[in-house]
ZAKEVEX-984795 format. One record per residue (C-alpha): residue number from 1; residue in one letter; x negated, y, z. Coordinates in Angstrom, 3 decimals. Example, Ala and Ser with C-alpha at 12.3 -4.5 7.8 and 13.67 -1.06 7.14 Angstrom:
2
(1, "a", (-12.300, -4.500, 7.800)) (2, "s", (-13.670, -1.060, 7.140)) 
This chain:
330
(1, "x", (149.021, 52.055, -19.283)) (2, "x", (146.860, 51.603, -22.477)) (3, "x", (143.840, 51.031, -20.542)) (4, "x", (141.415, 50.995, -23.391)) (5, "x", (142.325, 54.266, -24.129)) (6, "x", (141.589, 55.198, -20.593)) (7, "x", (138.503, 57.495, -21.281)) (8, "x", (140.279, 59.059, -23.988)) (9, "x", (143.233, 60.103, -22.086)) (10, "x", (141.395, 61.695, -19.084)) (11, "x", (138.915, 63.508, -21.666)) (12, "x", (142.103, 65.339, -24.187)) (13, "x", (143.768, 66.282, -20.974)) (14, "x", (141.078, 67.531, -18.791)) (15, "x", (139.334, 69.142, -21.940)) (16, "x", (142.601, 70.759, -22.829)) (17, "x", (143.175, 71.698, -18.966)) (18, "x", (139.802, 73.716, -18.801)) (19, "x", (140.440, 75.636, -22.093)) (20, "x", (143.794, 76.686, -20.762)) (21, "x", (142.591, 77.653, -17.751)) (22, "x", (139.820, 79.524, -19.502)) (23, "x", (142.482, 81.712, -21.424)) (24, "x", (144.356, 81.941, -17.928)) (25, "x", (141.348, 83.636, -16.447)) (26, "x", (141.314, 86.090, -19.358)) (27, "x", (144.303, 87.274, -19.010)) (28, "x", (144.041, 88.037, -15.522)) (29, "x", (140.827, 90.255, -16.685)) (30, "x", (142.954, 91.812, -19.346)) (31, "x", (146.201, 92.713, -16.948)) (32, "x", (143.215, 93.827, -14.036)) (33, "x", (142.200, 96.175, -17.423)) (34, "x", (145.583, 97.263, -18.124)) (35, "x", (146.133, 97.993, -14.062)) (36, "x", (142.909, 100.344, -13.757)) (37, "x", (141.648, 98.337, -11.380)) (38, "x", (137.664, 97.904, -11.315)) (39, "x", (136.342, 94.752, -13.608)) (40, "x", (134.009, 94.040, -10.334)) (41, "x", (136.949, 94.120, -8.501)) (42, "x", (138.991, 91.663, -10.308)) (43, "x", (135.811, 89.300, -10.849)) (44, "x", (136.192, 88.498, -7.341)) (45, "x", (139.063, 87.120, -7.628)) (46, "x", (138.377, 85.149, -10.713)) (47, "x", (134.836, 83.749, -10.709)) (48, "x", (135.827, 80.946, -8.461)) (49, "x", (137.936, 79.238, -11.099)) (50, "x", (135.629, 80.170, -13.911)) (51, "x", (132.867, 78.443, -12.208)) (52, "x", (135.420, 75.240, -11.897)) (53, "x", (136.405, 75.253, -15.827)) (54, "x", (132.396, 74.161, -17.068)) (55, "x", (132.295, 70.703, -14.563)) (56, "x", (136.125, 70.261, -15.957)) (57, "x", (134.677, 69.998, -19.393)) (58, "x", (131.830, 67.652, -18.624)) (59, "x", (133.609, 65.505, -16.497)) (60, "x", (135.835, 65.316, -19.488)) (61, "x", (132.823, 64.442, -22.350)) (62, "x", (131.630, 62.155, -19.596)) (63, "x", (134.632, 60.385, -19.995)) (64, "x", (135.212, 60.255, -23.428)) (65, "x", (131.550, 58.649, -23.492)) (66, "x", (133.024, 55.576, -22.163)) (67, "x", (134.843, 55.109, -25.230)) (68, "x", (131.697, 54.596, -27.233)) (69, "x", (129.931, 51.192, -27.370)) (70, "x", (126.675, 53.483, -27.568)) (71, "x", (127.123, 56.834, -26.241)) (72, "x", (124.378, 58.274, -29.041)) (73, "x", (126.534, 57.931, -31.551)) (74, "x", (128.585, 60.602, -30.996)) (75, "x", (125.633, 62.801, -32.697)) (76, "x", (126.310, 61.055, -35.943)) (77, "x", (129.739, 62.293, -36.144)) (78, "x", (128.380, 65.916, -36.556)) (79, "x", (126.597, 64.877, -40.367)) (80, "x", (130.647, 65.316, -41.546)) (81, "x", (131.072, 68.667, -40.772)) (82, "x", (133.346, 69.069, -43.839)) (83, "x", (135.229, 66.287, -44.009)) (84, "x", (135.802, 64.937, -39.942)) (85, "x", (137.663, 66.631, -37.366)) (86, "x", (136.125, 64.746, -35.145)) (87, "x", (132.656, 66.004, -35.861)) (88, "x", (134.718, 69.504, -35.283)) (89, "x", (135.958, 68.492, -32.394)) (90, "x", (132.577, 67.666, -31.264)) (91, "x", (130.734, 71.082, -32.329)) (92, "x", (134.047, 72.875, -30.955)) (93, "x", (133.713, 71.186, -27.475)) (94, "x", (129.769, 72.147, -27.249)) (95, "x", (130.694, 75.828, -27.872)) (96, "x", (133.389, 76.193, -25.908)) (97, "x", (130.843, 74.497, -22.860)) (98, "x", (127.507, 76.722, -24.034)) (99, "x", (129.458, 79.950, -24.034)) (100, "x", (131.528, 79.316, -21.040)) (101, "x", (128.323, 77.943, -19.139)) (102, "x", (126.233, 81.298, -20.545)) (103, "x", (129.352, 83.326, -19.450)) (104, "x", (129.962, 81.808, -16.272)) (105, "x", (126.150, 82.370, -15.433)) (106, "x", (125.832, 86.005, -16.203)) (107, "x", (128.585, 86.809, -14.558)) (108, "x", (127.165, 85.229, -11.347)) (109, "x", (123.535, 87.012, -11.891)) (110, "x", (124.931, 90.083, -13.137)) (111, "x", (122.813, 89.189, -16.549)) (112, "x", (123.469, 90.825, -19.130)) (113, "x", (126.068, 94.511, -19.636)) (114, "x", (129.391, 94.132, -19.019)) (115, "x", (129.918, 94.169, -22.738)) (116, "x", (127.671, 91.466, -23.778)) (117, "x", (129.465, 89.170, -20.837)) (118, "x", (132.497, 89.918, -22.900)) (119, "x", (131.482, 88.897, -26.318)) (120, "x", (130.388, 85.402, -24.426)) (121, "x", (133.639, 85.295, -22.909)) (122, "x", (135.819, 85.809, -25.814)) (123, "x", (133.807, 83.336, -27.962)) (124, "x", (134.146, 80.937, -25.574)) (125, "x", (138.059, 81.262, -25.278)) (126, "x", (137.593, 80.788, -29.159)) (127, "x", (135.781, 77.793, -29.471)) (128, "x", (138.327, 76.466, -26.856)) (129, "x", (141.445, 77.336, -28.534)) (130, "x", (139.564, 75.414, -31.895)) (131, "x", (138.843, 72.461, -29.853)) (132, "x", (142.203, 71.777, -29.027)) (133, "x", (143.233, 72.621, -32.594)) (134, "x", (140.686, 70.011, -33.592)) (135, "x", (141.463, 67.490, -31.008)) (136, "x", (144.748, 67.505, -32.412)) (137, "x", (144.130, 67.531, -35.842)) (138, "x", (141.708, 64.352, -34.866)) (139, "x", (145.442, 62.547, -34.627)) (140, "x", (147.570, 64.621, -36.539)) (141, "x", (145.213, 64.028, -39.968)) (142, "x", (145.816, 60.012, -39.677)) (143, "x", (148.767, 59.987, -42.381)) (144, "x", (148.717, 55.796, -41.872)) (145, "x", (150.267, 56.851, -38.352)) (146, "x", (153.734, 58.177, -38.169)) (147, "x", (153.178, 58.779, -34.521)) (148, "x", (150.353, 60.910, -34.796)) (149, "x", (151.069, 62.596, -38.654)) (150, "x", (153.734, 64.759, -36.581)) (151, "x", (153.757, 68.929, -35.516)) (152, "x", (154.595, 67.053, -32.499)) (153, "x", (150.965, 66.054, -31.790)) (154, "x", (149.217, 69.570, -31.706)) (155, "x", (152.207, 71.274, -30.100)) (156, "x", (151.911, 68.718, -27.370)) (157, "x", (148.305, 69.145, -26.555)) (158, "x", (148.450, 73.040, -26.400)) (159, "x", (151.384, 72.701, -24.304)) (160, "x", (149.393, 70.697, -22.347)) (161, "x", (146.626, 73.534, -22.105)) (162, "x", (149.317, 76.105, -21.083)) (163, "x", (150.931, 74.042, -18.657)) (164, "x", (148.196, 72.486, -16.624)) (165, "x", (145.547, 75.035, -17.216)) (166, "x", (147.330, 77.839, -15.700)) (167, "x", (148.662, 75.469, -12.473)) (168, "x", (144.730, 74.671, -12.126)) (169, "x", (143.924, 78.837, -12.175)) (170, "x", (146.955, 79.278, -9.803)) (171, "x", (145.782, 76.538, -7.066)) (172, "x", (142.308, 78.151, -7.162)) (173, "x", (143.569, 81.726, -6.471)) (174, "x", (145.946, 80.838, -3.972)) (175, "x", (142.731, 79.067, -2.407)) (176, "x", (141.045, 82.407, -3.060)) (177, "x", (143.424, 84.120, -1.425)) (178, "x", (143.165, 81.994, 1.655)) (179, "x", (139.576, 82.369, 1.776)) (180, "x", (139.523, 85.451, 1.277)) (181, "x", (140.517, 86.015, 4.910)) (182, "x", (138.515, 87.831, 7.143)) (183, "x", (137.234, 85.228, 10.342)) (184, "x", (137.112, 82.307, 7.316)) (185, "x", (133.742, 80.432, 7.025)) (186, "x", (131.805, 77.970, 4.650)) (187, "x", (129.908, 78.213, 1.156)) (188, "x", (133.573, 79.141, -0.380)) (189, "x", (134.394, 81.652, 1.776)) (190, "x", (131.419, 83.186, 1.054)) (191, "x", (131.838, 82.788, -2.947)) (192, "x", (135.588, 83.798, -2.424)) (193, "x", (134.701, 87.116, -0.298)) (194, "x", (131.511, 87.573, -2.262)) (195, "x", (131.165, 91.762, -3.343)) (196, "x", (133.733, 92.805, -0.400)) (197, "x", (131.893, 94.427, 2.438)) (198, "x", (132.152, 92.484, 5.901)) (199, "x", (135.230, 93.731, 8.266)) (200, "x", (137.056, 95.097, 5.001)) (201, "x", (140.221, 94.040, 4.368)) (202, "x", (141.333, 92.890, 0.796)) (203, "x", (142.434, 96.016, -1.580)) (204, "x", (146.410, 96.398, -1.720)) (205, "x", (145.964, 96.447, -5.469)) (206, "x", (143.918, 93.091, -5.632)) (207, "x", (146.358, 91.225, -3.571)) (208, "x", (149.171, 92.800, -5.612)) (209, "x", (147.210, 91.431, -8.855)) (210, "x", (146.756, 87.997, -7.208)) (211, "x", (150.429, 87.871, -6.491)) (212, "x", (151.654, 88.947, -9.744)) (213, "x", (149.295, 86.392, -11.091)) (214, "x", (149.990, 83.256, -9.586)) (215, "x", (154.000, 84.437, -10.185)) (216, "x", (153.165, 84.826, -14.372)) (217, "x", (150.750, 82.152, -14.265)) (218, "x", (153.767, 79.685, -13.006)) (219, "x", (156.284, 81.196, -15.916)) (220, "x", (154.038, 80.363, -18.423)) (221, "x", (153.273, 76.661, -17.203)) (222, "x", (156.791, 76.321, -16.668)) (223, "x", (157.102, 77.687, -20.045)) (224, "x", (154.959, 75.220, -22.065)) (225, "x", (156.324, 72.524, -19.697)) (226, "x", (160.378, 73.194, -21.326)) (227, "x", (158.458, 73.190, -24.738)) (228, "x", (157.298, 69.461, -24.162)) (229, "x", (160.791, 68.591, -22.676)) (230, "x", (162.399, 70.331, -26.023)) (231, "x", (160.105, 68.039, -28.211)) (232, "x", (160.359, 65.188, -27.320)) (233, "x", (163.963, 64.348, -28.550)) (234, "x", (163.136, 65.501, -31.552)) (235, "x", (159.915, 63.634, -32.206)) (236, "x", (161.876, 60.463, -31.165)) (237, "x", (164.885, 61.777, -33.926)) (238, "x", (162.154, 62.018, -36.227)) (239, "x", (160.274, 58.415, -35.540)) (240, "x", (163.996, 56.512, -35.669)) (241, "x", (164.260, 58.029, -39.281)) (242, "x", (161.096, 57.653, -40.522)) (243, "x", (160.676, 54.312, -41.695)) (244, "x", (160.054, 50.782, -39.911)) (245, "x", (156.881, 50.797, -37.975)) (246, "x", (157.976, 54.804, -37.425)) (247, "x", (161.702, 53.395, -35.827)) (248, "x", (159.379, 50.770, -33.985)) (249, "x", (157.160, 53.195, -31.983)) (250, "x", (160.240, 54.810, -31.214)) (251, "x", (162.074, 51.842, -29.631)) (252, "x", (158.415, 51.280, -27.928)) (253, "x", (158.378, 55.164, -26.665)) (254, "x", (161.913, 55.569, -25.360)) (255, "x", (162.170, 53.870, -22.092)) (256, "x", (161.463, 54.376, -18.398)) (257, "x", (158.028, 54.734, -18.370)) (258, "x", (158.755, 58.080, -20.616)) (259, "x", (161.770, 58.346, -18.197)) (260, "x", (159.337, 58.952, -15.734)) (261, "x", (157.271, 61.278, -17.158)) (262, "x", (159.785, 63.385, -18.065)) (263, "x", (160.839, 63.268, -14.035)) (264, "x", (158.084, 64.323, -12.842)) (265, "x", (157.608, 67.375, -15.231)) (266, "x", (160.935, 68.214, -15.042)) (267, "x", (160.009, 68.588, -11.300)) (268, "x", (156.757, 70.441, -11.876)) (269, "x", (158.568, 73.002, -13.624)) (270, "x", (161.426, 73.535, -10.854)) (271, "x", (158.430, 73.811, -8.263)) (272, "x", (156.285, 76.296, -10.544)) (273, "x", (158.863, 78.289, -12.599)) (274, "x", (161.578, 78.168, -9.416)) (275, "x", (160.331, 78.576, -6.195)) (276, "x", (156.793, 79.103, -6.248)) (277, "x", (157.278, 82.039, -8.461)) (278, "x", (159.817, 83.511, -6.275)) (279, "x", (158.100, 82.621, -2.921)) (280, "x", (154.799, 84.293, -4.796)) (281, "x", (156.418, 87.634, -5.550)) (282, "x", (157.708, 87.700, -1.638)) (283, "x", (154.429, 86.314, 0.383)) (284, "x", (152.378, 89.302, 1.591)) (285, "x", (149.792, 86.811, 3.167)) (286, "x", (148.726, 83.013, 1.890)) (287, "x", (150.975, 80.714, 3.640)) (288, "x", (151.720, 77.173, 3.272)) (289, "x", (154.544, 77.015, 1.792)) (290, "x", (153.366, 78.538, -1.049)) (291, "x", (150.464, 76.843, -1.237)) (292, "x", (152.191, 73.332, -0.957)) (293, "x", (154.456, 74.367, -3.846)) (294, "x", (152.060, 75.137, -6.226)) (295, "x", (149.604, 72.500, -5.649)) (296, "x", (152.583, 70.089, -5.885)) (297, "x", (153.802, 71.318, -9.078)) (298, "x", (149.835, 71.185, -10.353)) (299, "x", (149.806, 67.634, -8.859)) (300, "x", (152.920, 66.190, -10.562)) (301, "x", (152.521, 67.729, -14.214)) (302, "x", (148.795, 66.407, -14.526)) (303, "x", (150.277, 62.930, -13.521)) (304, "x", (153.266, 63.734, -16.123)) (305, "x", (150.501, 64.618, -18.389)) (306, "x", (148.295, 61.770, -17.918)) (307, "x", (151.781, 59.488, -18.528)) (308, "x", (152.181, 61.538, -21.810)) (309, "x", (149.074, 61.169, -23.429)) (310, "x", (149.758, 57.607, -22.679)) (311, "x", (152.551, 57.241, -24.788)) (312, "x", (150.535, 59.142, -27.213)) (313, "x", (147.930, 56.071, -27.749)) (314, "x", (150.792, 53.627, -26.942)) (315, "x", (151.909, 55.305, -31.022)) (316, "x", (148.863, 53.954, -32.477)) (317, "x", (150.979, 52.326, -34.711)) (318, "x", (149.282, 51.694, -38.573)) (319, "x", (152.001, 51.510, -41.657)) (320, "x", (151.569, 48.478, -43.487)) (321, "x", (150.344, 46.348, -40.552)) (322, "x", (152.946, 46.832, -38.061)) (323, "x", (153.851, 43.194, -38.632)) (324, "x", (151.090, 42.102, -37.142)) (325, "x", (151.103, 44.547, -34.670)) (326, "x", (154.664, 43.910, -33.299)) (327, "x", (154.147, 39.777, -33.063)) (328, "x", (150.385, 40.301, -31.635)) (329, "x", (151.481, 42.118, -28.868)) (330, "x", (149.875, 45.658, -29.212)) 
């Protein structure tokens, strides 16, 4: 583990977990739209996770914080607008948090008409999707390191987004779903069965929505989880080829702790795409197998994630000074 790096690690994947789970949420709104089912309706079933995606992000800057000597200054970055992607990363990362904090807000107060809520909402999913296009370019711009100058490096962190962030919205609606329970107590029951009338049982169509839901929300994670597995192979082709200190990250990359990571995502995506999608489309009521599937899966790829971005920093490899990299120990 390339503990220095530590901060950095937690912050790209968490960051890139919220924004995924962000767009998840949306597109449960947009398939609740498509259904004729009330926006109220579907809110309940949503608001939950949306109100976990903001402390996701934070926790995430928070870490990243800890990869600054002085915290402060991280504002200087934003004087090079036009020239760093890491002062666009920055400015990126505050808008995605100040829209989906304003969002997240009016939505709980009823603030705001519904249409309003949804300009917030869809320039929040915005500034998301453009700070994990700038996170990436952050890497990918670096042309004095073959391990991050690759299509590799972007296509890895959205994957990341559309695998974990999707596993995170699924967990919470299965919880959702089991709070949602009539007889079930606490501060999240409450939140979970907020807007349904006491002694009423869940609408057939809502449940239907959840289920189909968790189902295409697995698919896709499972999805973008086969898009890192076909990658990798040919990022490594690429590195071997690609000069010296390129062939030398390589030889650094391929071995068992990437072994490993590849395991456990190859696992993740049995659990999701397999049987957590099929034992989703056949549950009429929460149950624990289902729920120990899915938050297995969720478990497992944010570990194989966390290994990933990993080997990601253990490719800080510089051309020209690889020499003294490969006899110095990095």
């Amino acid at each position: 583990m390339v503990v220095a790096e530590l901060p950095m690690i937690i912050f790209t994947v968490v960051a890139q977990t919220s924004v995924g789970a962000f767009l998840a949420l949306g597109a449960i709104q947009l398939a609740g739209a498509v259904k004729k089912i009330e926006t109220p309706a579907v809110d309940r079933i949503t608001n939950v996770a949306l109100y976990a995606v903001g402390p996701l992000l934070v926790f995430g800057f928070i870490a990243a914080f800890f990869h600054l000597a002085d915290p402060f200054h991280a504002l200087n970055t934003m004087r090079h607008l036009q020239t760093s992607w890491l002062a666009r990363e920055l400015l990126f990362g505050v808008f995605f948090g100040g829209f989906g904090a304003l969002f997240a807000l009016t939505q709980w107060f009823g603030w705001l008409s519904r249409s309003l809520r949804n300009v917030l909402a869809v320039l929040a999913a915005l500034s998301g999707v453009g700070l994990v296009f700038a996170m990436s370019m952050v890497y990918y711009s670096v042309e004095t390191i073959p391990a991050w100058h690759h299509i590799s490096v972007p296509v890895f962190f959205f994957a990341t987004a559309l695998l974990l962030g999707p596993l995170a919205v699924a967990v919470v609606l299965l919880a959702v779903w089991n709070l949602s329970v009539e007889g079930r107590r606490g501060i999240f029951a409450r939140i979970a069965r907020r807007g349904q009338q006491d002694g009423v049982a869940p609408r057939e169509d809502l449940l239907l929505l959840t289920r189909k839901s968790i189902q295409w929300l697995t698919v896709v994670a499972a999805a973008a989880g086969v898009v890192i597995f076909v990658t990798y192979p040919l990022y490594l082709l690429h590195l071997s080829t690609a000069g010296p200190t390129a062939a030398a990250v390589a030889d650094k990359l391929d071995g068992s702790f990437l072994f490993f990571r590849l395991a456990l995502l190859g696992v993740a995506i049995v659990l999701a795409g397999g049987f957590a999608f099929l034992r989703a489309g056949v549950s009429e009521q929460p149950n624990k197998t289902l729920t120990v599937l899915i938050v297995a899966a969720f478990v497992l790829a944010f570990a194989a994630e966390i290994m990933g971005r990993n080997l990601h920093y253990v490719g800080l490899w510089h051309v020209g000074i690889n020499t003294w990299q490969m006899y110095g120990g990095h």
